[in-house]
MMTF fields as JSON, N, C-alpha, C and O atoms, coordinates in Angstrom:
{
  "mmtfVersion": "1.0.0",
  "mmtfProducer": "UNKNOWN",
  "numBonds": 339,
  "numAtoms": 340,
  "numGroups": 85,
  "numChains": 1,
  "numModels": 1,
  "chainsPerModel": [1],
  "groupsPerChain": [85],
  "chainIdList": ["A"],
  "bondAtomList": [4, 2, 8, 6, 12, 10, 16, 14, 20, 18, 24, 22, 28, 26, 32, 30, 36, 34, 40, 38, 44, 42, 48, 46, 52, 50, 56, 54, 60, 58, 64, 62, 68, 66, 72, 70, 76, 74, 80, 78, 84, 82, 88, 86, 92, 90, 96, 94, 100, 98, 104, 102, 108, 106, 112, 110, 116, 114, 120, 118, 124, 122, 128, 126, 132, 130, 136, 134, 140, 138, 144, 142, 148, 146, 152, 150, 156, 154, 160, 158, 164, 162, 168, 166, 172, 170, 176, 174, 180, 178, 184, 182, 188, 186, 192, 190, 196, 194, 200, 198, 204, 202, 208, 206, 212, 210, 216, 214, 220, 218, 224, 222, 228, 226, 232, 230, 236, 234, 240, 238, 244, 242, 248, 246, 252, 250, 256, 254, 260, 258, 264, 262, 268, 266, 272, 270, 276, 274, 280, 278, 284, 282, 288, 286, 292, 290, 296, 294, 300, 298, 304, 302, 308, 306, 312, 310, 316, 314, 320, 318, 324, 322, 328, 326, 332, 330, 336, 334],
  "bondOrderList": [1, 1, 1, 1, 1, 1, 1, 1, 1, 1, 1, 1, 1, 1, 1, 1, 1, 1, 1, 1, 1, 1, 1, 1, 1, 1, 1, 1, 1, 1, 1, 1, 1, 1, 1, 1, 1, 1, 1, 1, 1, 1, 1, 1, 1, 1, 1, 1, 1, 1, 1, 1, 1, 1, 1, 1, 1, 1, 1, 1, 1, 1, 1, 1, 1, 1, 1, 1, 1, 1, 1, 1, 1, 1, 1, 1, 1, 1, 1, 1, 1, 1, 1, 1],
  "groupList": [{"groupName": "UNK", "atomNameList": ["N", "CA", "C", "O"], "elementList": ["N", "C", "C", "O"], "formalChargeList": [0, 0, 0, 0], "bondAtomList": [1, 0, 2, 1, 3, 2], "bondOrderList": [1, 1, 2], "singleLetterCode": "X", "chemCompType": "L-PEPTIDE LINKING"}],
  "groupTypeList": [0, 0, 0, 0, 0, 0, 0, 0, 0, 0, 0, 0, 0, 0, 0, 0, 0, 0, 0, 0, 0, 0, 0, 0, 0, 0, 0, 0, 0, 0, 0, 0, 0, 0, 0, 0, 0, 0, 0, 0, 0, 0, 0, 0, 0, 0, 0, 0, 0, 0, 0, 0, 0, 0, 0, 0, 0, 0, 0, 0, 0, 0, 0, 0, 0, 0, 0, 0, 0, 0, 0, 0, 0, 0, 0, 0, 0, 0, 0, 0, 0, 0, 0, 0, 0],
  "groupIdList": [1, 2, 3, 4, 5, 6, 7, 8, 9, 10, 11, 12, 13, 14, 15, 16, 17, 18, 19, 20, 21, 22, 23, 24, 25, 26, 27, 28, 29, 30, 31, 32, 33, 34, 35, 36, 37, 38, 39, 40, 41, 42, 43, 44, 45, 46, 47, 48, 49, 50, 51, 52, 53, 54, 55, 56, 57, 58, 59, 60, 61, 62, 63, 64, 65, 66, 67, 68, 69, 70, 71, 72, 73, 74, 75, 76, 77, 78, 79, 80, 81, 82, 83, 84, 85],
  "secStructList": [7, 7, 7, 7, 7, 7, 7, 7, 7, 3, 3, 3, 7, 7, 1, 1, 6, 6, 6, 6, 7, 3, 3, 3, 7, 7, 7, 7, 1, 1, 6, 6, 6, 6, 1, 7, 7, 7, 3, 3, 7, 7, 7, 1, 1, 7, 6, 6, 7, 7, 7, 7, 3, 3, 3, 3, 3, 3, 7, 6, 6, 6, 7, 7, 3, 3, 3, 3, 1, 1, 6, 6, 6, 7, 7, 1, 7, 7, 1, 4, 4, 4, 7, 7, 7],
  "xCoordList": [-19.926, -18.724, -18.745, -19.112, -18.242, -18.4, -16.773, -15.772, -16.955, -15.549, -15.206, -14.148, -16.343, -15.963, -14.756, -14.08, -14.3, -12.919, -13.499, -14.699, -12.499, -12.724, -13.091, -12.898, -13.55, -14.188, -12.46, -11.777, -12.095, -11.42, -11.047, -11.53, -10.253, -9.917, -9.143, -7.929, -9.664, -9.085, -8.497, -9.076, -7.578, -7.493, -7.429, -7.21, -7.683, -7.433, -6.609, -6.139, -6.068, -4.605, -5.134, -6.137, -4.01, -4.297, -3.836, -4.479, -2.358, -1.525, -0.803, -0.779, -0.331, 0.619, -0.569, -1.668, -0.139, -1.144, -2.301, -3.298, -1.759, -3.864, -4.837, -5.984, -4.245, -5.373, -6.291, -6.392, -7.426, -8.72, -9.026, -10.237, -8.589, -8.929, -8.576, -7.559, -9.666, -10.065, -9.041, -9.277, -7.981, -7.153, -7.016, -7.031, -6.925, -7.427, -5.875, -5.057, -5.434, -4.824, -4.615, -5.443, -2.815, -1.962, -2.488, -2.524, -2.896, -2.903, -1.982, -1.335, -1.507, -0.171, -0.727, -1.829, 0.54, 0.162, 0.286, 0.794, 0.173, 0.042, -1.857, -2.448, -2.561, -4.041, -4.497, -5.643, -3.907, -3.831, -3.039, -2.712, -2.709, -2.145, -2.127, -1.069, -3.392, -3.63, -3.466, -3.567, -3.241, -2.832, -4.571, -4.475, -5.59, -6.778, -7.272, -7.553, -7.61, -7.536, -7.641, -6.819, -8.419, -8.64, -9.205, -10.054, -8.983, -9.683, -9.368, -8.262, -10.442, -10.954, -10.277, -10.213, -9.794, -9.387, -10.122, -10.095, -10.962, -12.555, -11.953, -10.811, -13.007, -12.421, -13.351, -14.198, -13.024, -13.34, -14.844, -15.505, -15.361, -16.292, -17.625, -18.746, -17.077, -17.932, -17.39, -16.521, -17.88, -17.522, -18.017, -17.441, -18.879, -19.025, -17.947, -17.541, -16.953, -15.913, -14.917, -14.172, -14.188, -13.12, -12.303, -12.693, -11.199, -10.078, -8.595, -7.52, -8.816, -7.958, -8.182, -8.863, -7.883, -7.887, -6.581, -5.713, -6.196, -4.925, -4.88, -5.83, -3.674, -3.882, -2.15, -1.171, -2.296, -0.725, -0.735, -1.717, 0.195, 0.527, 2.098, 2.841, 2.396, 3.611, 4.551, 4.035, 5.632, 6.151, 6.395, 6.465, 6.477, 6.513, 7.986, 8.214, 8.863, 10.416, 10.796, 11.303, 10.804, 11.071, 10.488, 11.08, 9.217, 7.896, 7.435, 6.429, 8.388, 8.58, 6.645, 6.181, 6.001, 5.057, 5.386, 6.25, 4.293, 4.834, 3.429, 2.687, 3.063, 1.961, 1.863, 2.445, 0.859, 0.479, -0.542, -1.686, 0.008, -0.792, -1.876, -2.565, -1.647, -2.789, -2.131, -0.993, -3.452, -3.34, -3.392, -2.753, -4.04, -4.362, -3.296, -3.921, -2.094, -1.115, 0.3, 1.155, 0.746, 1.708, 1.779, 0.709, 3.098, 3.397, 4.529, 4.655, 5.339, 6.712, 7.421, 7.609, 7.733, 8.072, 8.462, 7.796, 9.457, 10.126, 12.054, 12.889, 12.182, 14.012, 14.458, 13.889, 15.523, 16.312, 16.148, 16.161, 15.974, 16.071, 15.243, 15.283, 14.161, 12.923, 13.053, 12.008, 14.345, 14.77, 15.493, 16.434, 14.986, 16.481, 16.554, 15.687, 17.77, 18.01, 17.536, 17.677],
  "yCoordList": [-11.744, -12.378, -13.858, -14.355, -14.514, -16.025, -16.314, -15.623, -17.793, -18.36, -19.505, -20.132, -19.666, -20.938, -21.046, -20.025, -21.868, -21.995, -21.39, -21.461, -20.725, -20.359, -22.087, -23.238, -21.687, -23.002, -23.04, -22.067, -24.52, -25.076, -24.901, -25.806, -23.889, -24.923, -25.636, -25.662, -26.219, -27.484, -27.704, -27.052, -28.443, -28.841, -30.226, -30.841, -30.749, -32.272, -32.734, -32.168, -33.798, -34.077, -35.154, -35.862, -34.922, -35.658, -37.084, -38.022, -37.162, -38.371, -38.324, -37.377, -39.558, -40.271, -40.959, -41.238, -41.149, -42.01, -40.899, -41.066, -39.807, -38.955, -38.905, -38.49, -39.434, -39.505, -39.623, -40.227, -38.552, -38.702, -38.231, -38.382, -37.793, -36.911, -35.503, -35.13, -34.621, -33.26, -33.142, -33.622, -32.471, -32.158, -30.479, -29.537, -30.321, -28.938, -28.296, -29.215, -27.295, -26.206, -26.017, -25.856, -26.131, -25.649, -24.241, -23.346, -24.303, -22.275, -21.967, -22.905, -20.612, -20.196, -20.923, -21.403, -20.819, -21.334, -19.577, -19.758, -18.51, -17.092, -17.353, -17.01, -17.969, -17.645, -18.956, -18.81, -19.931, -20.676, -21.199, -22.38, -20.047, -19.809, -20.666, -20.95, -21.171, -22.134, -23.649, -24.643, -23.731, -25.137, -25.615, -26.689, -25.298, -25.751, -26.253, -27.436, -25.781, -25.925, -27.461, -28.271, -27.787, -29.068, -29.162, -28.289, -30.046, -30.098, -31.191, -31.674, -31.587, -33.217, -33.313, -32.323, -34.456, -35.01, -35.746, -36.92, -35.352, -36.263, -37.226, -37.389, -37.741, -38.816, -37.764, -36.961, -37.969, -37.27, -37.663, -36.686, -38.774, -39.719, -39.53, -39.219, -39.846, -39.745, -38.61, -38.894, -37.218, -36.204, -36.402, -35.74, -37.122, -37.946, -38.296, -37.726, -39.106, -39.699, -39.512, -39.644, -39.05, -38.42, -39.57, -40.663, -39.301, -39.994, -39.707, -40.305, -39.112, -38.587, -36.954, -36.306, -36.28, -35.359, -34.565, -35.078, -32.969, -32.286, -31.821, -31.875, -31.095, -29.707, -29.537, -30.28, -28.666, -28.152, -28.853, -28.735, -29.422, -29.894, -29.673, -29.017, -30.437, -29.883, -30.897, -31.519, -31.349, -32.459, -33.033, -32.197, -34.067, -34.795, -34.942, -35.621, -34.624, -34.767, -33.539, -33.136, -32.335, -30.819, -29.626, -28.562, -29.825, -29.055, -28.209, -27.523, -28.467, -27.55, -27.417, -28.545, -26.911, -26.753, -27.219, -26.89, -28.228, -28.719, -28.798, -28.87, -28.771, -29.034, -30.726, -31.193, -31.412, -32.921, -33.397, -32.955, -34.243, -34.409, -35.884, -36.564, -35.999, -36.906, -36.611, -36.779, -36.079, -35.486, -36.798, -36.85, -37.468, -38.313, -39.583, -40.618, -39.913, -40.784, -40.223, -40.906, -38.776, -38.074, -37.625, -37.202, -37.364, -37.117, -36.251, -35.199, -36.678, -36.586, -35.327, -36.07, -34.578, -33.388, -33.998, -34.08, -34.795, -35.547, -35.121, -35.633, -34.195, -33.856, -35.248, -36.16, -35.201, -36.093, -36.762, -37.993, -36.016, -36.044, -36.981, -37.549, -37.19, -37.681, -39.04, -39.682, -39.641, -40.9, -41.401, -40.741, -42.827, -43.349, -44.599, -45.174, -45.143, -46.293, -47.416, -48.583],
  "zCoordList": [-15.181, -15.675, -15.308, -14.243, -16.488, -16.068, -15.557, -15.745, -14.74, -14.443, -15.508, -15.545, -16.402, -17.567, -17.969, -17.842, -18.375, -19.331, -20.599, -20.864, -21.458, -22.581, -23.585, -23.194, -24.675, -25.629, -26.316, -26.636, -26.39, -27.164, -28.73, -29.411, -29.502, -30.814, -31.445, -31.243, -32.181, -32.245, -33.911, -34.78, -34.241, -35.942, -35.775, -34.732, -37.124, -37.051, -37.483, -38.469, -37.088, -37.203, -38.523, -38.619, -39.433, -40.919, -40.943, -41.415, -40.244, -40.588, -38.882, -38.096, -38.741, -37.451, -36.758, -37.238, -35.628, -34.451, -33.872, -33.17, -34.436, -34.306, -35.196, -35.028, -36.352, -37.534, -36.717, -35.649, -37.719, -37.414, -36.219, -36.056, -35.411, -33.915, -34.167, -34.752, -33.591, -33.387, -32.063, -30.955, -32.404, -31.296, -30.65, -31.442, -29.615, -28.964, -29.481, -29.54, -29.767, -30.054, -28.376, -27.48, -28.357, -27.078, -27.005, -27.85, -25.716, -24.944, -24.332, -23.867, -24.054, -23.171, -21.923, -21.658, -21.2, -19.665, -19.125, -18.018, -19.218, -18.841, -18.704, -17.681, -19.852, -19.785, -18.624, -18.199, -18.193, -17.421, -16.141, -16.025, -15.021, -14.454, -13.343, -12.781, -12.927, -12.014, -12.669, -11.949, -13.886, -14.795, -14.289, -13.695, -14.33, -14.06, -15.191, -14.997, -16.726, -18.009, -18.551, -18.124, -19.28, -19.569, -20.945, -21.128, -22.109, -23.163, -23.669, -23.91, -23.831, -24.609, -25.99, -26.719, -26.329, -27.697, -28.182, -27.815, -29.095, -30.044, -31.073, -31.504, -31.285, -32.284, -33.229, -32.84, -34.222, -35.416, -36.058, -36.409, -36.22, -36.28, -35.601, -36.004, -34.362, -33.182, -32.297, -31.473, -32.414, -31.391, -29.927, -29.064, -29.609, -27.907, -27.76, -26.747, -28.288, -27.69, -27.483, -28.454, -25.994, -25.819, -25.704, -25.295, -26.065, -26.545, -25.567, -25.622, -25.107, -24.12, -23.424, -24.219, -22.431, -22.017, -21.919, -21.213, -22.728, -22.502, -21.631, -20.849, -21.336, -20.612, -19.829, -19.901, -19.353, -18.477, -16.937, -16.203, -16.633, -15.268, -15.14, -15.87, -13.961, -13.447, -13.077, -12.149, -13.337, -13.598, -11.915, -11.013, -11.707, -10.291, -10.115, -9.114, -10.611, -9.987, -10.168, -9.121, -11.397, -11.054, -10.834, -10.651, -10.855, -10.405, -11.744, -11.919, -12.505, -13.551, -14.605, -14.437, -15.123, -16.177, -17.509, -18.321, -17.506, -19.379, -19.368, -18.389, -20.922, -21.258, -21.915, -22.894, -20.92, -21.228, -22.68, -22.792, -23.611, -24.072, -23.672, -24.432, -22.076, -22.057, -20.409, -19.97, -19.726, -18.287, -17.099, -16.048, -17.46, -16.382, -16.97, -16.741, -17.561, -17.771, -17.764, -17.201, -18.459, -18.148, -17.302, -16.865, -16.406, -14.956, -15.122, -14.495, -15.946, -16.151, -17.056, -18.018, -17.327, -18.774, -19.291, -20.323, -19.317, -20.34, -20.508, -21.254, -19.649, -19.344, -19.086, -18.486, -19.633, -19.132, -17.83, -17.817, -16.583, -14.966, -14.517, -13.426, -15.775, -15.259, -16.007, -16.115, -16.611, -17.31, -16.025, -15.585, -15.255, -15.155, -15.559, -16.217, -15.114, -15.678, -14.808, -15.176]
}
């Protein structure tokens, strides 16, 4: 038995600010329990080039699980709680 992550799929986003990127398809956070889970966002063009990295983390003011669409810049879920002025 392997410990790999399962392989990514992905659709491509047609129109907005992802045109043209191979974007990974959200997984439950049940198959990712440890939020360990990670999958690359390709540019469509050039599949070497990751464009950002997804995946589930846990917000830094309610501990709460959201799924990030860019892991290493989102911190936050996005509730209200996590706005201030």
């Amino acid at each position: 038995m392997s410990d790999a992550a399962p392989a990514a799929e992905y659709r491509i986003a047609a129109f907005g600010e992802d045109a043209g990127f191979l974007i990974p398809l959200r997984w439950s956070l049940n198959s990712d329990p440890e939020m360990t889970r990670r999958a690359p966002v390709l540019d469509r063009m050039n599949r070497n080039r990751v464009v950002r990295i997804v995946g589930w983390r846990r917000c830094l003011v309610c501990k709460a699980p959201f799924f990030s669409e860019d892991v290493r810049r989102n911190r936050l879920c996005g509730d209200p709680h996590a706005i201030q002025d």
